[in-house]
C-alpha positions as CSV (number, residue, x, y, z in Angstrom):
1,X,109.0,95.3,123.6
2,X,107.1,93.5,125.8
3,X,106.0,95.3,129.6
4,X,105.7,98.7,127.2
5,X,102.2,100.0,127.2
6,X,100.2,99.5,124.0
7,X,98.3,102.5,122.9
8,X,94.5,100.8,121.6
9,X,93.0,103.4,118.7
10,X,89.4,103.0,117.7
11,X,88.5,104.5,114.3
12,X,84.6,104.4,114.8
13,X,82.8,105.0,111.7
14,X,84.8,106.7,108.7
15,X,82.8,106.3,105.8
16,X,81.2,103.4,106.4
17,X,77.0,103.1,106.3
18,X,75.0,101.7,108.6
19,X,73.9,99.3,105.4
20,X,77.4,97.6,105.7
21,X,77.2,96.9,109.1
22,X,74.2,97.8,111.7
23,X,77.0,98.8,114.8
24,X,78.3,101.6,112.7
25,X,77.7,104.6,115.1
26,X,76.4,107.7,113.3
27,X,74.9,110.8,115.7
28,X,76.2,112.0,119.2
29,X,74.5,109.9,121.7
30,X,75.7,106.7,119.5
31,X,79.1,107.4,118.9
32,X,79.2,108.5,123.0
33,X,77.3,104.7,124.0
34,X,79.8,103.1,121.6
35,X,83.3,105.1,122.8
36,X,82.3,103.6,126.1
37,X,81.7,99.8,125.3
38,X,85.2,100.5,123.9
39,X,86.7,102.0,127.0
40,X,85.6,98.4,129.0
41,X,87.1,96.6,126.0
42,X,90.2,98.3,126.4
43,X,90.7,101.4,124.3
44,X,93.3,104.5,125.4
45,X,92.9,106.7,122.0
46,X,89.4,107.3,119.7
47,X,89.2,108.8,116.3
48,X,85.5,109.8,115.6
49,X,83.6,112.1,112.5
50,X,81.0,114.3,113.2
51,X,77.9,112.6,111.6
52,X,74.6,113.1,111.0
53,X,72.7,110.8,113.1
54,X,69.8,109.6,110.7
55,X,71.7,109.9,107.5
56,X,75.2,109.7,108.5
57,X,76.0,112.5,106.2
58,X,79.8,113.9,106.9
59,X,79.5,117.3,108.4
60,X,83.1,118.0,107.9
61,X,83.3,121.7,109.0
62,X,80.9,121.8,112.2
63,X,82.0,121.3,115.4
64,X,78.3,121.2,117.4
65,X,78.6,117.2,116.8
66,X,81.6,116.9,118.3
67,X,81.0,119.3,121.2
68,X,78.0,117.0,121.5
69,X,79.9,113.6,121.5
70,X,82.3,114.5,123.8
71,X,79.7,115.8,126.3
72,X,77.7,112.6,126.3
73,X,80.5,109.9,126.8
74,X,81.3,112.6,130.0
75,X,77.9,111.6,130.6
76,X,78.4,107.7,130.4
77,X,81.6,107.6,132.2
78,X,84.0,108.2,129.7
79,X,87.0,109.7,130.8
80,X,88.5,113.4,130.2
81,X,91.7,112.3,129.7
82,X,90.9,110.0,126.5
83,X,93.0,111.5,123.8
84,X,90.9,111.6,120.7
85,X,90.9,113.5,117.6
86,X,88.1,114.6,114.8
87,X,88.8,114.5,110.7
88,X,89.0,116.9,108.0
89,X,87.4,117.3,104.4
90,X,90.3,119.0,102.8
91,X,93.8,120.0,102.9
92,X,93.8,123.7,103.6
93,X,93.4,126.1,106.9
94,X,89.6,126.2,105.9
95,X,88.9,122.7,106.2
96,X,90.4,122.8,109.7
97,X,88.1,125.4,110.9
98,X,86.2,123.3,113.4
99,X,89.8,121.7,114.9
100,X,90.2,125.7,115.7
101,X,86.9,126.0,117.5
102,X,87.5,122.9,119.3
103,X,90.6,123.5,120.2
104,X,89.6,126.5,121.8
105,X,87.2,124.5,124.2
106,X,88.7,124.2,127.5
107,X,85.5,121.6,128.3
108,X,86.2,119.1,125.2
109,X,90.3,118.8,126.2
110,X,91.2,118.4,122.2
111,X,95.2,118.0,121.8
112,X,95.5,116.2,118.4
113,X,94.6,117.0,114.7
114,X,95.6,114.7,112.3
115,X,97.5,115.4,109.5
116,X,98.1,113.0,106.3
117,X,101.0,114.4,104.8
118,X,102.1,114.2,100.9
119,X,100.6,113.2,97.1
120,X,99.2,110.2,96.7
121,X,96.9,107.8,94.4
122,X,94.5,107.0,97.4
123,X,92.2,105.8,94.8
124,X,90.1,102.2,95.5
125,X,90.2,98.9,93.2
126,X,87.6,97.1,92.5
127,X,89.4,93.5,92.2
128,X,86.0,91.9,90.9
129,X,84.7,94.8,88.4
130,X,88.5,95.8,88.0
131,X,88.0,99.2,88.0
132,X,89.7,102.2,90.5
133,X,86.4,103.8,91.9
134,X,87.5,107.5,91.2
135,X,90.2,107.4,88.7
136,X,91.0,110.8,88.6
137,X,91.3,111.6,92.5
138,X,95.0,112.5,93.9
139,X,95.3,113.3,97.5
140,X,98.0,116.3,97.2
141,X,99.5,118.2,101.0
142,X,102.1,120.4,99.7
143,X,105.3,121.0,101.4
144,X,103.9,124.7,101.8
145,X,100.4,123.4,103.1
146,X,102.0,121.5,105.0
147,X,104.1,124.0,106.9
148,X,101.0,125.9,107.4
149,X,98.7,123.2,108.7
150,X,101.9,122.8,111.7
151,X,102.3,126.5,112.2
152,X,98.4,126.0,112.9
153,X,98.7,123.2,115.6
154,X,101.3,125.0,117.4
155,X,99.3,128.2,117.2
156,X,96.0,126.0,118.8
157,X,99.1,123.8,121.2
158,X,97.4,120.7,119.5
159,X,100.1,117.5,118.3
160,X,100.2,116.9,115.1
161,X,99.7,113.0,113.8
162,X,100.9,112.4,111.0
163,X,99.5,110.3,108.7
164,X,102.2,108.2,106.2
165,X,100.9,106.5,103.3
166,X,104.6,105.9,101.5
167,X,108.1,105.3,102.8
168,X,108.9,108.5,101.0
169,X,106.1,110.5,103.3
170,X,108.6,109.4,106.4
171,X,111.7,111.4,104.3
172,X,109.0,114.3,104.7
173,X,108.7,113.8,108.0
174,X,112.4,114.2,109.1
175,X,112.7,116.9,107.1
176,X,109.7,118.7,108.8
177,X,111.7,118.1,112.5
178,X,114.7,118.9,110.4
179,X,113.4,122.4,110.0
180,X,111.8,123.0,113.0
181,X,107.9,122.5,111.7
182,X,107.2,120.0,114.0
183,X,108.6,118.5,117.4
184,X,109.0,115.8,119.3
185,X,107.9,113.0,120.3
186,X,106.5,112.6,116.5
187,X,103.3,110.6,116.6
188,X,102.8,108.4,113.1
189,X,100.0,106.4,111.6
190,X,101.1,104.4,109.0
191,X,98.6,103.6,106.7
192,X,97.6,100.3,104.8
193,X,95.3,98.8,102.4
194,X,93.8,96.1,101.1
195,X,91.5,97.8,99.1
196,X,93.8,100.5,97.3
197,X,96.8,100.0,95.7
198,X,99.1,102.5,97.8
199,X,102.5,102.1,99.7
200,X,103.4,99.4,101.2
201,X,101.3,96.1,100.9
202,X,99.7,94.8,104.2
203,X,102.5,92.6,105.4
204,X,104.1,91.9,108.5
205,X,107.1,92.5,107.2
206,X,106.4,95.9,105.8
207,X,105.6,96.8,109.2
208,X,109.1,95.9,110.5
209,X,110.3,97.8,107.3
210,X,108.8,101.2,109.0
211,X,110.0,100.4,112.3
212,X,113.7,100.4,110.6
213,X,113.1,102.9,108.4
214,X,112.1,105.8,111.5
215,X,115.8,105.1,113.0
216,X,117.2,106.2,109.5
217,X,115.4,109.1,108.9
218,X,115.1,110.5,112.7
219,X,117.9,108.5,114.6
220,X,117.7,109.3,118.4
221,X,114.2,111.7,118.3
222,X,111.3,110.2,120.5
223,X,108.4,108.5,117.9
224,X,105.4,106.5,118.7
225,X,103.7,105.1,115.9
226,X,100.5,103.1,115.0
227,X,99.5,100.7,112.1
228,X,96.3,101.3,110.6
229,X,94.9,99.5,107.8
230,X,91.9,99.8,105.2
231,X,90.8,95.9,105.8
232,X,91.1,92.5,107.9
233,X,94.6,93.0,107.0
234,X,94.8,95.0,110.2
235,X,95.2,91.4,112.0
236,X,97.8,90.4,110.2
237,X,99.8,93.5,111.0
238,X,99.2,94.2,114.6
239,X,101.1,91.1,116.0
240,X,104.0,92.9,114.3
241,X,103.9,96.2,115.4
242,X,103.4,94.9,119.2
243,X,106.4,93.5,118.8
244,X,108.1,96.0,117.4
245,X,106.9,98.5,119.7
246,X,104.7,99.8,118.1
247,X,100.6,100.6,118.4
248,X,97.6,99.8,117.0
249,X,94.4,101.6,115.5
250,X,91.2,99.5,114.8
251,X,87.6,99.5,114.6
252,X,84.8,98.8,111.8
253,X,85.0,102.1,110.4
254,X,88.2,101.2,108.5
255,X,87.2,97.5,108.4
256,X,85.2,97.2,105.4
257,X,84.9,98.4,102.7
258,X,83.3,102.2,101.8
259,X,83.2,102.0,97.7
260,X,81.4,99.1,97.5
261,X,79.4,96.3,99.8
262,X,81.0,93.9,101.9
263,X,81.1,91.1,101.0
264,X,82.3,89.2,103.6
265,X,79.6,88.9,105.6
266,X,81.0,90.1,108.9
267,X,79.4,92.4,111.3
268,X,81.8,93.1,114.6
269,X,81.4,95.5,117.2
270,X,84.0,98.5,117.5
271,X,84.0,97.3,121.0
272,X,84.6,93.2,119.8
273,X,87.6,95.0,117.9
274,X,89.6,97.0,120.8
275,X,89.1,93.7,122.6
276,X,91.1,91.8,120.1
277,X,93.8,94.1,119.9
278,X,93.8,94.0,123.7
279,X,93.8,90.0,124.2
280,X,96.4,89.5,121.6
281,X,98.5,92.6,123.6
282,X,98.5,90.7,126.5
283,X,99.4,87.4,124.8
284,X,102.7,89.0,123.6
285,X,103.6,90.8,126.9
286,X,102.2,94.2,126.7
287,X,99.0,95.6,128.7
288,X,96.7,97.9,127.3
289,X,97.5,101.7,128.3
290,X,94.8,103.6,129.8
291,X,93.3,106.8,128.3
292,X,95.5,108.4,131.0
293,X,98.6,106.8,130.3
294,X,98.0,107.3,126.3
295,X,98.1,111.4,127.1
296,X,101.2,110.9,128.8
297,X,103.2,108.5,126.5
298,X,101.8,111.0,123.5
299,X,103.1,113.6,125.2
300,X,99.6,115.6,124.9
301,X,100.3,117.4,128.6
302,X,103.6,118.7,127.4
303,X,102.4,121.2,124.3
């Protein structure tokens, strides 16, 4: 795959605190100064929460923060065309409330909203107390949900990306093309872990084992997809999907870990991150794509 464009995702923050690591961006002005250290460093595609900016609290449903964010890395530089996206709380039309109001912006140029798809034990282990962290919690997107949560994104012309945590959550996908809920090209993130127990483990080879697996299930449709992974594991995969053709989503907000300290020791930058991705990119042939050739290869101009 080498000469194909690699598409460089930054997820900035998540969950983590500032008590983990110190360059974890929380308010506007923040998140807008780190997105464009990243864009130097090589980044084409930014994943960002609205957070408080002396608490970090999650304001899942308000979309002032965003507006915000966006506004200020206008401000530094960044440009318009960088695809990015914002999260959810829930799994239902209400939790995507703010993705509406976004949407509706003609200034802020949203044209994604993530969606992770199926059930799943998402549930942290604790490999020195032995303990999962919330037993009890199942991450559950009906089929029925689901279909609503795509009739929504074509309603607001936004592209779904959809989130995989199991080889079984790629069956789901082709049936959703299958039956008309979604169109391509398909965007996928699939999703690793070295701190929960779920899917696949993060292995090269598992990544190879998606690549295969998307001709099976949706032979001939046009599909980009990402590796992300909960961990330092992410460097272990990302060789593989360049070569695969595949892309990569990084940054310190999914680097450590969010249910208890890390203990590791290690403090990068969002912006030392993208730059890794991008140096070993162009080791193995492939350039980093701009924000401008991200839209286009995502097919974000074409909905």
């Amino acid at each position: 795959m080498a000469g194909r464009k690699l598409i460089i995702e930054a997820a900035l923050h998540e969950f983590v605190p500032k008590s983990t690591n110190p360059h974890i961006p929380y308010g506007a002005n923040e998140v807008a100064a780190d997105t464009a250290s990243c864009i130097a460093a090589g980044l084409s595609f930014l994943h960002f929460h609205a957070r408080h900016g002396v608490t970090g609290a999650q304001l899942w449903t308000d979309p002032e923060p965003y507006r915000e964010a966006i506004l200020a890395m206008r401000r530094r530089g960044v440009p318009a065309e960088l695809p990015w996206y914002p999260t959810y709380g829930g799994l239902d039309l209400a939790s995507f409330s703010h993705i509406a109001a976004l949407a509706a912006d003609p200034a802020i140029r949203l044209a994604m909203a993530a969606i992770d798809i199926g059930t799943d034990n998402l549930n942290d282990f604790d490999p020195e107390t032995r303990k999962f962290i919330d037993p009890d919690s199942v991450k559950t997107l009906s089929h029925a949900a689901a279909k609503d949560l795509f009739d929504l994104c074509r309603e607001l012309k936004l592209r779904p990306y959809i989130g995989v945590f199991e080889p079984g959550h790629l069956r789901h996908v082709g049936t959703y093309l299958d039956k008309g809920w979604i169109e391509p090209p398909v965007i996928l993130r699939f999703l690793f872990s070295d701190f929960a127990p779920f899917g696949l483990p993060p292995h090269p080879e598992c990544v190879g084992m998606y690549a295969e697996m998307i001709e099976m299930v949706m032979p001939d449709v046009p599909v980009e997809w990402f590796v992300a992974c909960a961990g330092p594991s992410i460097w272990d995969l990302a060789p593989a999907a360049i070569a695969a053709g595949g892309h990569v989503r990084a940054g310190i907000g999914q680097y450590h870990p969010t249910s208890w300290p890390d203990r590791s020791g290690e403090n990068p930058t969002n912006a030392e991150q993208v730059a890794r991705v991008a140096r070993l990119a162009q080791s193995m042939g492939r350039e980093p794509a701009s924000p401008a050739e991200a839209r286009a290869i995502l097919g974000l101009d074409l909905i």
